[in-house]
N, CA, C and O of each residue as an XYZ file, in Angstrom:
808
protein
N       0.838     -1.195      0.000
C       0.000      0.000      0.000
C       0.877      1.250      0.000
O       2.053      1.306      0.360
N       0.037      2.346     -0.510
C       1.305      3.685      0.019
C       1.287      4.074      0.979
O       2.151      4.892      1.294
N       0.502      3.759      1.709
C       0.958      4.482      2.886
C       1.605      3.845      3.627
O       1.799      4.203      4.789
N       2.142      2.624      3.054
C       3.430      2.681      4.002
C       4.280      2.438      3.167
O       4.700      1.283      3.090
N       4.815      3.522      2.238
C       6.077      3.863      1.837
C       7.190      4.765      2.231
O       7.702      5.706      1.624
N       7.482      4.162      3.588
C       8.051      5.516      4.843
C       9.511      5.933      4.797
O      10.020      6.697      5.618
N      10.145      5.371      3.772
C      11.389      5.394      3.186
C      11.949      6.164      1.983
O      13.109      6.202      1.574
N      10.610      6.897      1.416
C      10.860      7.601      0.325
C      11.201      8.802      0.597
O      11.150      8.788      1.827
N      11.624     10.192      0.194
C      11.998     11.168      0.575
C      10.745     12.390     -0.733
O      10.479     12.302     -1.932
N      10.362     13.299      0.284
C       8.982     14.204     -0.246
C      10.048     14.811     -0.948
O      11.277     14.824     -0.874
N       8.914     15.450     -1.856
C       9.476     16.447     -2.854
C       9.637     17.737     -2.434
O       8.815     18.068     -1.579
N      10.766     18.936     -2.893
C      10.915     20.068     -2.571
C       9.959     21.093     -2.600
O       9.596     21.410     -3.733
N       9.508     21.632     -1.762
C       8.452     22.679     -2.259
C       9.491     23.681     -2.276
O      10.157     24.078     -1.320
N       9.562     24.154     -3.874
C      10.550     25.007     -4.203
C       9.979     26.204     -4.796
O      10.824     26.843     -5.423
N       8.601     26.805     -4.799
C       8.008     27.884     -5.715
C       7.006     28.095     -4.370
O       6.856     27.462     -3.326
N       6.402     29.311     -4.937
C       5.749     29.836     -3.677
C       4.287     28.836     -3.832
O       3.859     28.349     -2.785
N       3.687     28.600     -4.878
C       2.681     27.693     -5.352
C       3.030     26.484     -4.377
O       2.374     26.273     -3.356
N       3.821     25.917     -4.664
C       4.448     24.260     -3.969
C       4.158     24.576     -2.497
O       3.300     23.906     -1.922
N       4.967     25.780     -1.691
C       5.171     25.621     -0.874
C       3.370     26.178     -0.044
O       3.079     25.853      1.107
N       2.668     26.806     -0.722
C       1.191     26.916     -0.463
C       0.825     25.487     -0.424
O       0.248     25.147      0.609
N       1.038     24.520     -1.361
C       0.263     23.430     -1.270
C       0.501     22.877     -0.243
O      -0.427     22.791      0.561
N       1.522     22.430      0.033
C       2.184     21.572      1.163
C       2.027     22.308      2.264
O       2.293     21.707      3.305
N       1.507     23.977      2.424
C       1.123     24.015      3.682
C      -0.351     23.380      3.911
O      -0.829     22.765      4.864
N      -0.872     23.768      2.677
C      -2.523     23.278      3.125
C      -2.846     22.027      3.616
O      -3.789     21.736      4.352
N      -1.632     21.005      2.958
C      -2.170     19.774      3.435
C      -1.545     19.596      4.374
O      -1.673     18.413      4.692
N      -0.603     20.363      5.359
C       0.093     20.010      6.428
C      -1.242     20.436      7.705
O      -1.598     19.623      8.558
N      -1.790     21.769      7.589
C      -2.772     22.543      7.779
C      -4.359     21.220      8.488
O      -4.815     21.008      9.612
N      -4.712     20.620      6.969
C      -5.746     19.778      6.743
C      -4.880     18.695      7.873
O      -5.503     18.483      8.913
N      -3.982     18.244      7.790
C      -3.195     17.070      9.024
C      -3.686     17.375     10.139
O      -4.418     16.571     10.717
N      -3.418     18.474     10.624
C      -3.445     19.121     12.027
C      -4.457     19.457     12.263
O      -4.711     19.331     13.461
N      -5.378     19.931     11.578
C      -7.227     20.217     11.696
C      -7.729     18.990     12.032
O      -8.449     18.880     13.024
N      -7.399     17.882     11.220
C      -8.028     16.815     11.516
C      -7.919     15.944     12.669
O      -8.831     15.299     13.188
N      -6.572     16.004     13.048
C      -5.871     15.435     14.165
C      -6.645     16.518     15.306
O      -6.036     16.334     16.359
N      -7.284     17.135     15.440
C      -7.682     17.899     16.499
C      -9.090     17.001     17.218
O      -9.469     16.891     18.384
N      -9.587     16.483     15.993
C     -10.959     15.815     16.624
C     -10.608     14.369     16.413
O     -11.218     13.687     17.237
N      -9.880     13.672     15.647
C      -9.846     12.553     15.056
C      -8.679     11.601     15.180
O      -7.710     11.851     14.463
N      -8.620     10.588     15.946
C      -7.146      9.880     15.983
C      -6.272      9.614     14.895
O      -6.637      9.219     13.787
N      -5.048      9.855     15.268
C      -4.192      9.144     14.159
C      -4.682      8.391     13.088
O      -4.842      8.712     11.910
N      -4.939      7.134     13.790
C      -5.102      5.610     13.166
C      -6.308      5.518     12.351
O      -6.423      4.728     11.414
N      -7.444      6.562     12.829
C      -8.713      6.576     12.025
C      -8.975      7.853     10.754
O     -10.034      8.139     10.196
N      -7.599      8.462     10.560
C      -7.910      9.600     10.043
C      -6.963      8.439      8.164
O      -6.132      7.582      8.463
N      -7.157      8.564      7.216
C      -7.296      8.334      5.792
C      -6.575      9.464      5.003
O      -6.907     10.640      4.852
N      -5.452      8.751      4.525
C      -4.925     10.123      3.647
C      -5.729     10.789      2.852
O      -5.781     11.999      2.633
N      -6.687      9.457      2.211
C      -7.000     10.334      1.160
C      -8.478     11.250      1.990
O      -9.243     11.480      1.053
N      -9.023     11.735      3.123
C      -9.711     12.232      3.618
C      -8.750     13.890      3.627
O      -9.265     14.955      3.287
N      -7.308     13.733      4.096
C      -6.717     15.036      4.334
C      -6.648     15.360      3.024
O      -6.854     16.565      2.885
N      -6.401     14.673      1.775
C      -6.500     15.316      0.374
C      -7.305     16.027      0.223
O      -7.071     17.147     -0.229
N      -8.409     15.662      0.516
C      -9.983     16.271      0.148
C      -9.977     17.477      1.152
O     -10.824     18.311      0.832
N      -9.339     17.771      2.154
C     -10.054     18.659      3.073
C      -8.509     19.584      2.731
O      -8.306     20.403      3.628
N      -7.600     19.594      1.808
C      -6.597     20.283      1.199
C      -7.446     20.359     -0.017
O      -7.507     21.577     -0.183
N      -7.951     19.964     -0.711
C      -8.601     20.487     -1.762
C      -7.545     20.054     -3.356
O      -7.357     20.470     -4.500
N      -7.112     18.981     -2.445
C      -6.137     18.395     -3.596
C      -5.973     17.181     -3.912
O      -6.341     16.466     -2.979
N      -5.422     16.333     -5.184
C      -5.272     15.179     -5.582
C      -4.630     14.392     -4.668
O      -3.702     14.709     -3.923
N      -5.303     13.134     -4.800
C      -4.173     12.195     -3.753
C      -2.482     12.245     -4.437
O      -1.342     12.279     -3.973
N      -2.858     12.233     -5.244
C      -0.989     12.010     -6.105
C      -0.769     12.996     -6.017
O       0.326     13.108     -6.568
N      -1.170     14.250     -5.546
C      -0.173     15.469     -5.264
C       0.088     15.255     -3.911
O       1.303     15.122     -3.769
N      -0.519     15.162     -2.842
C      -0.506     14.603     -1.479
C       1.132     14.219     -1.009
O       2.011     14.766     -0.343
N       0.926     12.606     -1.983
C       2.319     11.994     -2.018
C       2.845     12.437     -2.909
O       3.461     11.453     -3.317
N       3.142     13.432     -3.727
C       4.434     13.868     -3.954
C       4.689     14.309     -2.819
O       5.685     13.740     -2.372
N       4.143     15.283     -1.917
C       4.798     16.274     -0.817
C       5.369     15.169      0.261
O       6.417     15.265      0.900
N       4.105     13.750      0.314
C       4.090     13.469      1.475
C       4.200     11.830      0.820
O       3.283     11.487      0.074
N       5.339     10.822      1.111
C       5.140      9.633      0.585
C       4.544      9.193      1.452
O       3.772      8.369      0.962
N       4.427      9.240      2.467
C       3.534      8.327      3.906
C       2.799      8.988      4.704
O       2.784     10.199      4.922
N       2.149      8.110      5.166
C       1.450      9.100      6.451
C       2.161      9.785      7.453
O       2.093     10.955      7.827
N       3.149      8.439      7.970
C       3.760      9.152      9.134
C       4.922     10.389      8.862
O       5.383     11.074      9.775
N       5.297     10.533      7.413
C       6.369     11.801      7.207
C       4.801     13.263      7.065
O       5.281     14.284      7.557
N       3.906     13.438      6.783
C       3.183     14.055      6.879
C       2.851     14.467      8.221
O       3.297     15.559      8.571
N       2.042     13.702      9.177
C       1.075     13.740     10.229
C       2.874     13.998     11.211
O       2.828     14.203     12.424
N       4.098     13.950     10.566
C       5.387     14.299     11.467
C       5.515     15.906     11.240
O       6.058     16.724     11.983
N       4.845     16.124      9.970
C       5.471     17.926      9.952
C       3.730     18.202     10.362
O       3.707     19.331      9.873
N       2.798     18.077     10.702
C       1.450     18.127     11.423
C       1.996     17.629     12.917
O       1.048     17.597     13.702
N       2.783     17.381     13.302
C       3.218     17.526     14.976
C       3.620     18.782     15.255
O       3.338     19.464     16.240
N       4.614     19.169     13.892
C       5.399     20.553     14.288
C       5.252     21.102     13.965
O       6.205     21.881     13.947
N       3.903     21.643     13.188
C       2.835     22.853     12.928
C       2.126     23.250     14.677
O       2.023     24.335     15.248
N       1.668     21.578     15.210
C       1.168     22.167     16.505
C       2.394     21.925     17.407
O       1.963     21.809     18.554
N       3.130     21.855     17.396
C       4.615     21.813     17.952
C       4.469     23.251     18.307
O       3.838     23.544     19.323
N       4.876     23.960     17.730
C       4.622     25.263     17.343
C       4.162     26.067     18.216
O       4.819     26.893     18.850
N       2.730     25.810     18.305
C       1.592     26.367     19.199
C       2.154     25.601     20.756
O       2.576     26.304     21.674
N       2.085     24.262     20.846
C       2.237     23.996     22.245
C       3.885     24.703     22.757
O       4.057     24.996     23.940
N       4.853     24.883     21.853
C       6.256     25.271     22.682
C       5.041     26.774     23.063
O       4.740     26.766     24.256
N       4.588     27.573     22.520
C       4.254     28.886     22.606
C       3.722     28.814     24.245
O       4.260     29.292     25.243
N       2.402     27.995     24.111
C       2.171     27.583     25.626
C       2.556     27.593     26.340
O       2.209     28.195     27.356
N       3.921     26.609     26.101
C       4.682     26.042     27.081
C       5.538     27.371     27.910
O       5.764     27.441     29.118
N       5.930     28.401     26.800
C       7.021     28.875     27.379
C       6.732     30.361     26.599
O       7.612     31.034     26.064
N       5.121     30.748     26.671
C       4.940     32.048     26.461
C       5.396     33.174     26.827
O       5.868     34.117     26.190
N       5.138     32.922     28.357
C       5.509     33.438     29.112
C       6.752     33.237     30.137
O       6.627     32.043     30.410
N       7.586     33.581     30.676
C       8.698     33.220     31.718
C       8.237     32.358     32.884
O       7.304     32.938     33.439
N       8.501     31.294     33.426
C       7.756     30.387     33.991
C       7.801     31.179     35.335
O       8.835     31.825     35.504
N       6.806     31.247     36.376
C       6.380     32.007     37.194
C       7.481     31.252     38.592
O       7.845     30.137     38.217
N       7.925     31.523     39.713
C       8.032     30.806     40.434
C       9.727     31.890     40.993
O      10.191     32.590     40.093
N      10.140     31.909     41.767
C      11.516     32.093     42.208
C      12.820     31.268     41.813
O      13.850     31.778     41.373
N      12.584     29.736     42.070
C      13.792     29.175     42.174
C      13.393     28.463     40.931
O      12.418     28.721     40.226
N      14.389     27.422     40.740
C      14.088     26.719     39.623
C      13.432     25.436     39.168
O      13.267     25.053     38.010
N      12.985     24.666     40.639
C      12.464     23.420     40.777
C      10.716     24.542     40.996
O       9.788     23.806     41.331
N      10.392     25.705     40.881
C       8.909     26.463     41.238
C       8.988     26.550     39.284
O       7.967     26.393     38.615
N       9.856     26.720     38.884
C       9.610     27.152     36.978
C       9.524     26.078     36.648
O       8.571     25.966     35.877
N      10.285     24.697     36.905
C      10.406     23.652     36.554
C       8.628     23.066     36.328
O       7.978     22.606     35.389
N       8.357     23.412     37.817
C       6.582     22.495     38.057
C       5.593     23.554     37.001
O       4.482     23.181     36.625
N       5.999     24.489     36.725
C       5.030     25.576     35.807
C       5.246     24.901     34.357
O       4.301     24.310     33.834
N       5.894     24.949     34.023
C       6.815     24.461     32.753
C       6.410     22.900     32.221
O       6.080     22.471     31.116
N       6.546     22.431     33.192
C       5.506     20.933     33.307
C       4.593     20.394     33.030
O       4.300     19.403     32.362
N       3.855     21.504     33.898
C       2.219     21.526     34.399
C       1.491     22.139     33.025
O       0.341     21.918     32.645
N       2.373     22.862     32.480
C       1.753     23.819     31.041
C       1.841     22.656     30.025
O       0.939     22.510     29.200
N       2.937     21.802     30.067
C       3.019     20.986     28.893
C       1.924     19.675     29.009
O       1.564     18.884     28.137
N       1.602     19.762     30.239
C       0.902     18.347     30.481
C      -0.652     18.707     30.581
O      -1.482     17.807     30.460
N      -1.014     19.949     30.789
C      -2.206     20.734     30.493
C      -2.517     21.019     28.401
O      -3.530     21.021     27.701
N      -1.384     21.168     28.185
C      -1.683     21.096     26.394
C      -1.505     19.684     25.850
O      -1.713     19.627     24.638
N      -1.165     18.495     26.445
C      -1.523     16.944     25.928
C      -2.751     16.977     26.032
O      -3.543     16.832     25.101
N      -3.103     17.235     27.550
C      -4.659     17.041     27.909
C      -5.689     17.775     27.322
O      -6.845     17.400     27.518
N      -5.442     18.871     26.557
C      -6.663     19.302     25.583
C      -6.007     19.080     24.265
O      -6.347     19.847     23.364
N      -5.358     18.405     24.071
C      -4.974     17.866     22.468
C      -4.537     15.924     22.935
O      -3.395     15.733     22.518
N      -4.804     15.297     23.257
C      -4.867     13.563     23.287
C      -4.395     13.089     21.702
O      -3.571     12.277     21.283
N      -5.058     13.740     21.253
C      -4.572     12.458     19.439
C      -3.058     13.239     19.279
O      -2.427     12.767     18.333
N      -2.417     14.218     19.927
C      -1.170     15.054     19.310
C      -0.301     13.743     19.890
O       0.648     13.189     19.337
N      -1.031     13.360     21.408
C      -0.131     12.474     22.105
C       0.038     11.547     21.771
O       1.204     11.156     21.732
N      -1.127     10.608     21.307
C      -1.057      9.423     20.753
C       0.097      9.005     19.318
O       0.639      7.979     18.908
N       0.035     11.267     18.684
C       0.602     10.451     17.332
C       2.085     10.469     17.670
O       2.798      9.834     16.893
N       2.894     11.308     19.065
C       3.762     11.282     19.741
C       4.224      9.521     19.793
O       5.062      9.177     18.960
N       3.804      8.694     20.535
C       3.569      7.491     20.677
C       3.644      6.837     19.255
O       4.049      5.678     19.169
N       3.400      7.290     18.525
C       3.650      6.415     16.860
C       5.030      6.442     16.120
O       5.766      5.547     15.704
N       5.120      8.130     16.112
C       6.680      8.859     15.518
C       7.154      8.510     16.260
O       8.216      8.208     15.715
N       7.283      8.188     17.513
C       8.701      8.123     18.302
C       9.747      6.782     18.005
O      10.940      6.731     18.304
N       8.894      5.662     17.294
C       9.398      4.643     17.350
C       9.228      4.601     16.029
O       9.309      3.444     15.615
N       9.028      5.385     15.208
C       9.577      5.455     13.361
C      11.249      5.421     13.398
O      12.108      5.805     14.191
N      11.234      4.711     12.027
C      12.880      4.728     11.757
C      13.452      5.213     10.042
O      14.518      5.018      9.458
N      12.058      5.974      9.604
C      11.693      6.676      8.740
C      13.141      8.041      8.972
O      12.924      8.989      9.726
N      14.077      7.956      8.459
C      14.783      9.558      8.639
C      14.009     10.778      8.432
O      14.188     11.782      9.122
N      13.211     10.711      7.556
C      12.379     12.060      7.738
C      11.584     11.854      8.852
O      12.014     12.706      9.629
N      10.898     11.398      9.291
C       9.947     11.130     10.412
C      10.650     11.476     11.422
O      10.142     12.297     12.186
N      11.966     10.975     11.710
C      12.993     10.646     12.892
C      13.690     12.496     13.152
O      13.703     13.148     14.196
N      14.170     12.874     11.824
C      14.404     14.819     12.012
C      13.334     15.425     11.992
O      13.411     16.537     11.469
N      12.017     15.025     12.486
C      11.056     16.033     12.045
C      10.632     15.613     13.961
O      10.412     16.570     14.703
N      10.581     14.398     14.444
C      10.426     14.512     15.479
C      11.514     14.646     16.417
O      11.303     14.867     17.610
N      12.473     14.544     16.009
C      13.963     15.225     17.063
C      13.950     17.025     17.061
O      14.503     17.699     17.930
N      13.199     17.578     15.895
C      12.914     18.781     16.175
C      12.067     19.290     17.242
O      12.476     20.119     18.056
N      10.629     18.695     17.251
C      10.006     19.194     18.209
C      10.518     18.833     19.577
O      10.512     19.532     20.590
N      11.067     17.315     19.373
C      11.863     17.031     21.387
C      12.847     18.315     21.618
O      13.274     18.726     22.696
N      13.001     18.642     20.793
C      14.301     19.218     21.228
C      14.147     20.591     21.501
O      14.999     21.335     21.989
N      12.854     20.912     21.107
C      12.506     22.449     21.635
C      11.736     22.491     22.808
O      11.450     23.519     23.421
N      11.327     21.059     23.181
C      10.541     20.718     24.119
C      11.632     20.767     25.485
O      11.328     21.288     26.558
N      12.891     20.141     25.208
C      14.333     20.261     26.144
C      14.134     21.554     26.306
O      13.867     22.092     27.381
N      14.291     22.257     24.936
C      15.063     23.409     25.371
C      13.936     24.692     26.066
O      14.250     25.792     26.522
N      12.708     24.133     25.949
C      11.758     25.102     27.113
C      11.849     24.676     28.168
O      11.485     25.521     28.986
N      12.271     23.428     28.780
C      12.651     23.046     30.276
C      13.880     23.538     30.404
O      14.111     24.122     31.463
N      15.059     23.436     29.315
C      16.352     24.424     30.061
C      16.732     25.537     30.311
O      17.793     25.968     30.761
N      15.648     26.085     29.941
C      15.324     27.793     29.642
C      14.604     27.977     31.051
O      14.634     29.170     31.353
N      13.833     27.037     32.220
C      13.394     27.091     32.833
C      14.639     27.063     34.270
O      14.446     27.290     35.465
N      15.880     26.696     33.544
C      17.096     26.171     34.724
C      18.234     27.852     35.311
O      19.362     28.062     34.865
N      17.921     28.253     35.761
C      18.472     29.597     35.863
C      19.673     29.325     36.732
O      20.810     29.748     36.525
N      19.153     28.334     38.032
C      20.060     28.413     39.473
C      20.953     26.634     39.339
O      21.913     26.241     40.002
N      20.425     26.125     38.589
C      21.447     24.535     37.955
C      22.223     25.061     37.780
O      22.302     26.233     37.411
N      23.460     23.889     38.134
C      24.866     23.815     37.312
C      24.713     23.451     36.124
O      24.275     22.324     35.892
N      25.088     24.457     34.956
C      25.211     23.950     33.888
C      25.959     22.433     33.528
O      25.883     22.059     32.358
N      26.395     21.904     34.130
C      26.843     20.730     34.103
C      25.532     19.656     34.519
O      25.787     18.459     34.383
N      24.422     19.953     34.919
C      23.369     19.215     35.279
C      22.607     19.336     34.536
O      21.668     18.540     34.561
N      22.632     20.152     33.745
C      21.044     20.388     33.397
C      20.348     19.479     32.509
O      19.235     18.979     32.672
N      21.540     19.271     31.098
C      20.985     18.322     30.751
C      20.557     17.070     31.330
O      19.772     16.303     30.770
N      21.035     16.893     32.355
C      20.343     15.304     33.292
C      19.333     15.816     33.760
O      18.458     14.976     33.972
N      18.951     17.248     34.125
C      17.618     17.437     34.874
C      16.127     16.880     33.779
O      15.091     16.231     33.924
N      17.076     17.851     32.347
C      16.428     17.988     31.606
C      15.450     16.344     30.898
O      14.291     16.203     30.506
N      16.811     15.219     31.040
C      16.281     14.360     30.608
C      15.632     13.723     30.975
O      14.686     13.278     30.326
N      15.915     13.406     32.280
C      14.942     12.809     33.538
C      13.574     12.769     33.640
O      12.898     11.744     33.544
N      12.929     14.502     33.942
C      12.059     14.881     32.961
C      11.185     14.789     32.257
O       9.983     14.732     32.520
N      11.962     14.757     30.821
C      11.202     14.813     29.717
C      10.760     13.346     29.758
O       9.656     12.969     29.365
N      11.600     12.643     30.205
C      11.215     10.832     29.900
C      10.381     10.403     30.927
O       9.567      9.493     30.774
N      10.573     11.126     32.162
C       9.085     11.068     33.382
C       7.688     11.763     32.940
O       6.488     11.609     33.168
N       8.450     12.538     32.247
C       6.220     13.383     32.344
C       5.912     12.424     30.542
O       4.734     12.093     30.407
N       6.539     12.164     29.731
C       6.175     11.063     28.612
C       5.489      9.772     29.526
O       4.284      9.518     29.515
N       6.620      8.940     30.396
C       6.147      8.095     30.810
C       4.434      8.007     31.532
O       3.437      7.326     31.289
N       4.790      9.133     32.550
C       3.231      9.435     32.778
C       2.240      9.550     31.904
O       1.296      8.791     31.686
N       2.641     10.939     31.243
C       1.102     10.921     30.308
C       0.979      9.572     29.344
O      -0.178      9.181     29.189
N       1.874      8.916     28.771
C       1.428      7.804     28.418
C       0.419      6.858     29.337
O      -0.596      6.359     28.850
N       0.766      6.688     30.562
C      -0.073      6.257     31.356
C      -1.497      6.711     31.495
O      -2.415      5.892     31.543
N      -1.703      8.077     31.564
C      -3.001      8.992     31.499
C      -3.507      8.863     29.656
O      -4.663      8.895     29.233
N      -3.074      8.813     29.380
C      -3.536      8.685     27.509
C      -4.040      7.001     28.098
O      -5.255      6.852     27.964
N      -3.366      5.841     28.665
C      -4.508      4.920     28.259
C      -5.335      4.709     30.054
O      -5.599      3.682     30.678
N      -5.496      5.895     30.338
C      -6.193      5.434     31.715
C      -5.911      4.747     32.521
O      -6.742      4.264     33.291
N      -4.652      4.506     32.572
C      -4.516      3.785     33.839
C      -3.444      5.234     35.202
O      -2.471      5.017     35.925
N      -4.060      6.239     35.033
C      -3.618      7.145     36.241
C      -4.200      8.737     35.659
O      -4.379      9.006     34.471
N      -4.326      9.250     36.294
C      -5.693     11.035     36.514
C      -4.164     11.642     35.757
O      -2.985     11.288     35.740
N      -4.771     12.460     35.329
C      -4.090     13.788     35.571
C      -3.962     14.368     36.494
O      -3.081     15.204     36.292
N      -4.531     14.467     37.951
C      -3.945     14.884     39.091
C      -2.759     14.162     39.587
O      -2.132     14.740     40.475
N      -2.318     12.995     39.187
C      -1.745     11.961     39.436
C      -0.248     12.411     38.467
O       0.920     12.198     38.794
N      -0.618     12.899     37.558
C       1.075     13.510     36.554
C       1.601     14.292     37.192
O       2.753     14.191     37.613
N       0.370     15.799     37.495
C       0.916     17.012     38.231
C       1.902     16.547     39.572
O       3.029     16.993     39.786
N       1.284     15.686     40.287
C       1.602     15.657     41.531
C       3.032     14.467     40.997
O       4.129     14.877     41.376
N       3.061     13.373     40.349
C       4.233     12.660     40.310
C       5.466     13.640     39.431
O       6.556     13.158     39.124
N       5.192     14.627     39.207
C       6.053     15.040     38.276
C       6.313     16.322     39.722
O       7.376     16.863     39.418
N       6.007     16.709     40.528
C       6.198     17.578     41.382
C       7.280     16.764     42.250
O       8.481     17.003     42.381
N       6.597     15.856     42.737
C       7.840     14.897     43.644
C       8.937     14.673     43.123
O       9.950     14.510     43.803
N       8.924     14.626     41.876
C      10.165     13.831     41.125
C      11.037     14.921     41.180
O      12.198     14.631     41.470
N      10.711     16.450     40.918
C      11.456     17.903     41.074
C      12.080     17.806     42.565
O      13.295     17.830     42.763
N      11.083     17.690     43.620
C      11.379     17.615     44.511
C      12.407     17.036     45.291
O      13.118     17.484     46.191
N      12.290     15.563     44.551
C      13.698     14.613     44.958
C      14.788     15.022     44.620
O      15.791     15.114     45.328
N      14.568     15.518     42.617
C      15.864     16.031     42.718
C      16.857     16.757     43.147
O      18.061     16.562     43.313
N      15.913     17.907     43.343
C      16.682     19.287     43.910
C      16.705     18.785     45.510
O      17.201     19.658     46.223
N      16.361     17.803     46.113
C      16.509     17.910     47.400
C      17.787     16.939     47.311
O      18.593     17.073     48.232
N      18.044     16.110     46.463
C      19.169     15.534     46.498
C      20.140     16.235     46.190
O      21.151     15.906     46.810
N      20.276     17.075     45.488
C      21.549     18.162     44.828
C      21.854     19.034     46.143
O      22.957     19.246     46.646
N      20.429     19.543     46.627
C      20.933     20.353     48.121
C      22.103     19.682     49.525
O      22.698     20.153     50.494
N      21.901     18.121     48.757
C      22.326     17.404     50.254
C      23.706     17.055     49.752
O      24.653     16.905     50.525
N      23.820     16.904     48.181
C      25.045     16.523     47.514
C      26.082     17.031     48.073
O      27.203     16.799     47.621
């Protein structure tokens, strides 16, 4: 089938025309993904709601998952904005840390299918898929290290990773119900807590 031809490499949108098209259907990805899971959404449904041929589709887009990957980082986009609109509120850095958190785990929870398609790309081995989602992790790091004022720069990246792979682990847990969302806030608070209380005692 084509859609799983996840090895091919999209075509350049090299004219201002091209690069209109390929926004619309990146656009139509992310509209749809707002009400509609991953797994149930049909390429050729985002064609139609781009207003374009399936064979133009895959020129831009040979697969689903290199598409619905640059439709992460359209709303990539919007959630870093969330995340780190504003300067995270708090004095020290384990008080920005829980803001910073709490914002990212508050924008899974009114977007669920962004998370789920999180959970799909992550374990692609698609190279486009794979730089399109090392982009958004990595702005996702870099709004938690932007949150590190009073760390040793020599830590941060461990704060940072710790983290990012604890509040994933959780909300994966909350995406299939087996733990609240009061249950992230608060395990992802302790986990700050341990750390910085261990660094104080270091």
């Amino acid at each position: 089938m084509v859609d799983e031809l996840v090895h091919d490499s999209p075509a350049r949108a090299a004219t201002p025309a091209q690069r209109q098209r390929r926004s619309r259907i990146v656009s139509a990805a992310a509209y749809m993904l707002t009400d509609t899971p991953y797994d149930e959404i049909q390429i050729k449904d985002v064609a139609e709601r781009a207003e374009l041929a399936l064979g133009t589709l895959y020129r831009y887009f040979p697969s689903k998952e290199q598409l619905f990957a640059h439709a992460l980082l359209e709303w990539g986009s919007r959630f870093e904005e969330v995340v780190s609109r504003r300067s995270p509120s708090g004095d020290s850095d384990p008080e920005r840390l829980r803001t910073t958190l709490a914002r990212a785990a508050r924008a899974f929870e009114r977007s669920p299918n962004f998370f789920q398609l999180i959970t799909v790309l992550e374990v692609s081995r698609d190279p486009e898929v794979v730089g399109s989602f090392a982009t958004f992790s990595n702005s996702f790091s870099a709004a938690l290290s932007d949150s590190l004022c009073e760390t040793d720069p020599d830590d941060r990246d461990a704060v940072v990773d710790v983290l990012v792979a604890l509040l994933g682990s959780l909300m994966r847990g909350w995406w299939l119900g087996r733990i609240s969302m009061r249950e992230v806030h608060d395990r992802t608070d302790s986990a700050i807590a341990l750390l910085y209380r261990g660094a104080d005692e270091a």
